[in-house]
N, C-alpha and C positions, 0 to 999 in steps of 0.2 A: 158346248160352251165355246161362242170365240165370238170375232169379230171380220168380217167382210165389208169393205168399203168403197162404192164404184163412185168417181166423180169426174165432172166433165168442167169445161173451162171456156173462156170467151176466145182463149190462145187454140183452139179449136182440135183437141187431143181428148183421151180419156185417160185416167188412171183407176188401177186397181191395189187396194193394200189388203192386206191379210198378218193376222197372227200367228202365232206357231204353239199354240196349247193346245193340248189334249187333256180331256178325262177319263181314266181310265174305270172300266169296270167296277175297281173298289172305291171308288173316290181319290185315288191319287189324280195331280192334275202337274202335268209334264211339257215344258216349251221342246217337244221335238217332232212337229210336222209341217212340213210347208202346204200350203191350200190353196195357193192359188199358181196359175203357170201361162205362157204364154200358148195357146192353142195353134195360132195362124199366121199370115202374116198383117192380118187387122184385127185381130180375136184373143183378147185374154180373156178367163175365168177362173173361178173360187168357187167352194162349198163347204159347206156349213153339214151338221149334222153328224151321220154315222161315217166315220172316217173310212170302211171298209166302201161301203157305198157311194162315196164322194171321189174316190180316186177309181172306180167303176167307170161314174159318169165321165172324171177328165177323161178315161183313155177310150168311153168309148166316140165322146165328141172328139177328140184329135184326131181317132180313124176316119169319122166321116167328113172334117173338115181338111181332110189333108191334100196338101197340093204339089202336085209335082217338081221335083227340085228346081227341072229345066224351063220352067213357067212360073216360080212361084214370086217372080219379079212383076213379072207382066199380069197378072190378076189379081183378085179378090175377091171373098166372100162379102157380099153382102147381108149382114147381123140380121134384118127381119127376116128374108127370104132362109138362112142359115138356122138360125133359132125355131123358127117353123118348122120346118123340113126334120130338124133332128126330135123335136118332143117327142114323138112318138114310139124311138129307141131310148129317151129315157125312160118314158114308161115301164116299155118292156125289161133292162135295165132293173130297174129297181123292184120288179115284180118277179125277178128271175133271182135276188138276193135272198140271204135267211129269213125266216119271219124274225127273228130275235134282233137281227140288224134292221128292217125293215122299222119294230118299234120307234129305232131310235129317230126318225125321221131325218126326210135329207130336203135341201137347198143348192142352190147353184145362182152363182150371180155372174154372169156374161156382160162385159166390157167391148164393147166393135166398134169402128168406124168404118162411116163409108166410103166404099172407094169410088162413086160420083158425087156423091152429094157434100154439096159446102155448108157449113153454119161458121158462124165467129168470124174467127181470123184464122180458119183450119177445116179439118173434115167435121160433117154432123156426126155427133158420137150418140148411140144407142144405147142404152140398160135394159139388160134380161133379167128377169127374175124366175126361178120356174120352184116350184116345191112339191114335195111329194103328197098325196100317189100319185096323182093326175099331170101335174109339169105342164100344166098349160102356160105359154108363156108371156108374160106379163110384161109389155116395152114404156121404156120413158126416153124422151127425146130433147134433151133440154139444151141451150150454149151452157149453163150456169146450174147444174144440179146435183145432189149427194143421194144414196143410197145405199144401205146397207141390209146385213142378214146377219143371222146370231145372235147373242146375247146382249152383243153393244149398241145395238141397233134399239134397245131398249134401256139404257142408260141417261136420264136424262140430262145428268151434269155434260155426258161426251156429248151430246148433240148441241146443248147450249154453248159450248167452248166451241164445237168446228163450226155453228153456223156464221159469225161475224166473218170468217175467213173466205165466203164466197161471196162477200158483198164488193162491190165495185170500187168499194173507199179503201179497203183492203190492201193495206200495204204486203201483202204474200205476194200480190199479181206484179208486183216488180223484180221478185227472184228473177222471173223471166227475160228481163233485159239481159244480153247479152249472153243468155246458157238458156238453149232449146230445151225446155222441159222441167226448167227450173222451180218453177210454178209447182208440177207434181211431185216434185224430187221434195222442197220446201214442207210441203202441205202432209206430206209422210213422217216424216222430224217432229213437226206440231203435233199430230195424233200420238207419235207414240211418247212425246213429252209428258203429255196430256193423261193418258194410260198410267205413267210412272209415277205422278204427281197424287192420283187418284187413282189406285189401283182397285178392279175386281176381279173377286175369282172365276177362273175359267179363261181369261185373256192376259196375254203378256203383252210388252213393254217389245219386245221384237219386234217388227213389223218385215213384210219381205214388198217393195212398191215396183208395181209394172205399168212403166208410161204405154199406151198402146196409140202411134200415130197413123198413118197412111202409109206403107209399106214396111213401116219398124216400129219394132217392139223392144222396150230396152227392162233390165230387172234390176234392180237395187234394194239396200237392207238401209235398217237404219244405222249402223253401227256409227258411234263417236265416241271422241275422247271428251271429258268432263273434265277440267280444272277446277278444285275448292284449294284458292292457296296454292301452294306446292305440291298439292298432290294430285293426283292423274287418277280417275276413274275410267277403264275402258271397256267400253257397251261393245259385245260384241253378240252376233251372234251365232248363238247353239249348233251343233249338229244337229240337224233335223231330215227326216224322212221324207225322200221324193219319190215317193211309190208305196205300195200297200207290203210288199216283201219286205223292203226295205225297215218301214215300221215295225212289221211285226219283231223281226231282228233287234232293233232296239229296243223296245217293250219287254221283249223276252228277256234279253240283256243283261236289264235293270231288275229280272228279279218279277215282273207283273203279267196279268194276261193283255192280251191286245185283244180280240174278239171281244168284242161289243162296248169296244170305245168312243167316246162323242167327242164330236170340236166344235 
């Protein structure tokens, strides 16, 4: 249960959003894991799926896209040639997990830009999609496109409310005057408004938003203060789990099992 969100823009960047819920084994469902991170220095991704399995994939895509401190100014991965190359260690990967994890099925959604190639007013941005068992990967190439994995990706109120937002009449696309990535940062706020407004189970109101541009990559939350009147509501958010140790600890924690948890 969650929500992954890749989207691209005419300001020629990609963003990634992710939720921070889990469900656990008994059906409790928990805002404590981050799911998406930045991989590279043109490479964000997220997963969906079995949590033990999804943070497999992150670390073993950051081993093989990883680039040396004293170059990692001077190069890039290229997202098709990159995404290519690595399916095959997801496979393996995910064939090397429990079968009881394995059930829960896993996802991954790849966010990259290229570092030759132009679209918009910025780098062509790519979407991966790869899903379990196979991970064949699946590219969309658009100046102007959405994409998601999860539950919410199935929600059809959230799709009706984000689509207006990528049309060109679209008063979002002027956050970006003046604040590089505002546009993304903007369009994060809106989804997770949107989440609170019309809440489902299995996704929170959290959101954690990763601009990915041509040599940087920036991370932001949605946290705000709410005024009703005099009084101050402040969104902030949860601790949550940046690694699969780390989760488990929490889970444990609380009292729950971790092993054979979905997001």
């Amino acid at each position: 249960m969650t929500w992954v969100i890749a989207a691209s823009t005419i300001w020629g960047y990609g963003a990634l959003y992710s939720d921070v819920q889990a469900t656990l084994r008994d059906g409790t469902v928990r805002d404590l894991v981050q799911k998406a991170y930045p991989i590279s220095n043109h490479i964000a991704a997220g997963f969906a799926g079995s949590v033990k399995i999804g943070f497999m994939l992150l670390q073993s895509l950051a081993d093989y896209l990883e680039i040396p401190e004293e170059i990692i100014d001077q190069v890039g991965w290229d997202p098709v040639f990159a995404a290519t190359r690595w399916a095959p260690l997801a496979r393996h990967v995910f064939r090397s997990a429990e079968a009881e994890e394995q059930k829960l099925g896993s996802m991954l959604l790849l966010v990259g830009v290229s570092p030759t190639e132009a679209s918009g007013l910025g780098a062509k941005v790519y979407f991966v999609r790869f899903a379990s068992p196979d991970f064949h990967p699946q590219f969309m190439s658009r100046p102007v496109k959405i994409c998601s994995i999860g539950i919410g990706a199935g929600v059809r109120e959230y799709k009706h409310s984000i689509k207006p937002l990528f049309r060109l009449t679209s008063g979002i696309l002027k956050a970006e005057i003046g604040r590089p990535g505002g546009w993304g940062w903007t369009l994060g706020f809106s989804i997770a408004n949107k989440v609170a407004r019309s809440p489902r189970h299995g996704i929170s109101r959290h959101l954690h938003t990763i601009i990915v541009e041509r040599g940087r990559i920036r991370v932001f939350n949605t946290d705000e203060d709410i005024w009703l009147g005099e009084t101050k509501n402040e969104i902030r958010m949860p601790n949550v789990a940046r690694g699969y140790e780390e989760f488990l600890a929490l889970v444990r924690a609380a009292g729950h099992q971790a092993e054979g948890a979905l997001c």
